[in-house]
C-alpha positions in Angstrom: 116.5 76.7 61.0 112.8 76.5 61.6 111.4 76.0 65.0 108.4 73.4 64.5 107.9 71.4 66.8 109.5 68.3 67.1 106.8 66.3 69.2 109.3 66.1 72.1 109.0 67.9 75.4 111.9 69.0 77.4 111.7 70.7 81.1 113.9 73.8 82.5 114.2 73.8 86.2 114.9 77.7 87.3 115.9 78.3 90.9 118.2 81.5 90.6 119.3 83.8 93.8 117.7 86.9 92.5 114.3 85.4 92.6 113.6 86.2 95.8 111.5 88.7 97.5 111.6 89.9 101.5 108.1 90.4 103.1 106.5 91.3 106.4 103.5 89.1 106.6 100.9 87.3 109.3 99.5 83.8 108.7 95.9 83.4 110.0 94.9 80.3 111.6 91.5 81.0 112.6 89.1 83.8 113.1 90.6 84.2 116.7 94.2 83.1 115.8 96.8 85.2 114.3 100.7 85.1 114.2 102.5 88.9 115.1 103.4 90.6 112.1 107.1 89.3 110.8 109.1 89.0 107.7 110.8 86.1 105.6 113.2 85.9 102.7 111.3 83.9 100.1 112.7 82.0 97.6 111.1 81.2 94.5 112.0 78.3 91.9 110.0 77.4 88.8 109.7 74.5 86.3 108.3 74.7 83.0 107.5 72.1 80.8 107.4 72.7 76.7 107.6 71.5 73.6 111.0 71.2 72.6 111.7 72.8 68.9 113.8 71.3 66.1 116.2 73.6 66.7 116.9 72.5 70.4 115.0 74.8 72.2 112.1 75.3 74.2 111.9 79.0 74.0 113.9 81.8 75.3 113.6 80.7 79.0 115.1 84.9 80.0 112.0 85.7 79.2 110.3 83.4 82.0 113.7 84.5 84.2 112.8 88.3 83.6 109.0 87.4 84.3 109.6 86.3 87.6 112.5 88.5 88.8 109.8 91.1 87.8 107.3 89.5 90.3 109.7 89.1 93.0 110.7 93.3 92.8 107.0 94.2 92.8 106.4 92.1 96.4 109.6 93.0 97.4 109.8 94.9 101.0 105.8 95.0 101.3 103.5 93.7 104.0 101.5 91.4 102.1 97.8 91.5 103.4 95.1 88.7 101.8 92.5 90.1 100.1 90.1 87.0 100.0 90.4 86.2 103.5 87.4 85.0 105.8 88.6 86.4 109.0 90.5 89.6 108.0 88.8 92.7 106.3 90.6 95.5 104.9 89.4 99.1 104.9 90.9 102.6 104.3 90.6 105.2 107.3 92.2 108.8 107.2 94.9 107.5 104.6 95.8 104.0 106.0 95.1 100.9 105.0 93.6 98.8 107.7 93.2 95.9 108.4 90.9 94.5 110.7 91.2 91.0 112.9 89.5 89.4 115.4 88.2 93.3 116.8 92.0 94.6 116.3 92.3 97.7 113.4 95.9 97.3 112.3 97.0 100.4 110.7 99.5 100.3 107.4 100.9 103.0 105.4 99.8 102.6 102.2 102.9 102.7 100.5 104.5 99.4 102.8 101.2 97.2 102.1 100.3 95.0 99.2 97.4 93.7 99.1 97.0 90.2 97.2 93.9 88.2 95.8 94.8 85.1 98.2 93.3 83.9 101.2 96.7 84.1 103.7 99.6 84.9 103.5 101.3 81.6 103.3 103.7 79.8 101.1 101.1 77.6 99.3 99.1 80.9 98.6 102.5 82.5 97.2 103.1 79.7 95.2 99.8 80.0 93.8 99.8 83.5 93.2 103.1 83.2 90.9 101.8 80.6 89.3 98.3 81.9 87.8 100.7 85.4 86.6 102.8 82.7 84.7 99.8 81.1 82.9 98.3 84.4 82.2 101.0 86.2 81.5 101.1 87.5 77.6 104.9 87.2 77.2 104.5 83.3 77.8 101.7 82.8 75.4 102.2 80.6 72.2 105.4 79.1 74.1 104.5 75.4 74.0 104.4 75.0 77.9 102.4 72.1 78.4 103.3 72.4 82.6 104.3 74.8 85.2 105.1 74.2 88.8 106.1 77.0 91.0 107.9 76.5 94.7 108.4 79.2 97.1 110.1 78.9 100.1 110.4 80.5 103.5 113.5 78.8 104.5 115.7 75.7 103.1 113.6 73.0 103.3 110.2 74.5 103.2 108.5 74.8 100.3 104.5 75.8 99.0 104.1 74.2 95.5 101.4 74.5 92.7 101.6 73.2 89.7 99.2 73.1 86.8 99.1 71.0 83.1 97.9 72.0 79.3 94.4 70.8 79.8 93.4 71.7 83.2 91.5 74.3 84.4 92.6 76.7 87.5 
């Protein structure tokens, strides 16, 4: 049976215990205003939105499973450090990474830092993060999605979400 598209939509909702990632992180509030250095357990969860086919399906939804269990290994067991931040610059001295604060150099081993193209290290910035891989990603090209949103959470309860629709720009 052909899969053309039947001009309905249908959404999959994906919150699976293996998407999840542990990471040592700081939030910055200001340029004088830190937290310590300390880890979470994120969780991630992901709804897509897609043209539904005539046969019944959307698309092969372990694909977007694999996609993100992917992301979460890579960020897995890092200390995430922002890139685009304002207050915090990053610099490399006698094979560390550091990281420099308010007039504090905080030394990393290069092999426990990742370093991200976000602003902070926060759970809106995470969710963001998965969600522009999604819409760039090749392996979800030509799927139909019409609509992504991406949660991540730090604990039950607590949730950073971005979402994004066919049309708009990011």
């Amino acid at each position: 049976m052909s899969n053309h598209p039947s001009g309905r939509t249908s959404r999959i909702e994906i919150a699976k215990q293996a998407m999840n990632f542990s990471i040592a992180h700081f939030t910055i509030f200001s340029k004088t205003d830190r937290e310590d250095l300390h880890g979470h357990n994120y969780q991630v969860e992901c709804h897509v939105t897609a043209t539904l086919g005539d046969d019944g399906l959307m698309f092969d939804y372990a694909i977007l499973k694999a996609i993100l269990k992917d992301m979460c290994d890579e960020l897995d067991e890092q200390t995430i450090l922002p890139e685009n931040s304002p207050h915090l610059s990053l610099t490399e001295d006698n094979g560390y990474i550091v990281a420099i604060f308010n007039g504090e150099r905080i030394p990393f081993l290069p092999r426990d830092v990742m370093t991200l193209p976000i602003a902070n290290a926060t759970v809106e910035e995470f969710s963001y993060y998965f969600l522009q891989k999604l819409i760039h990603h090749d392996d979800l090209q030509e799927k139909g999605v019409t609509a992504y949103t991406v949660k991540i959470s730090s604990s039950p309860g607590q949730y950073g979400v971005a979402e994004w629709q066919l049309g708009q720009d990011l």
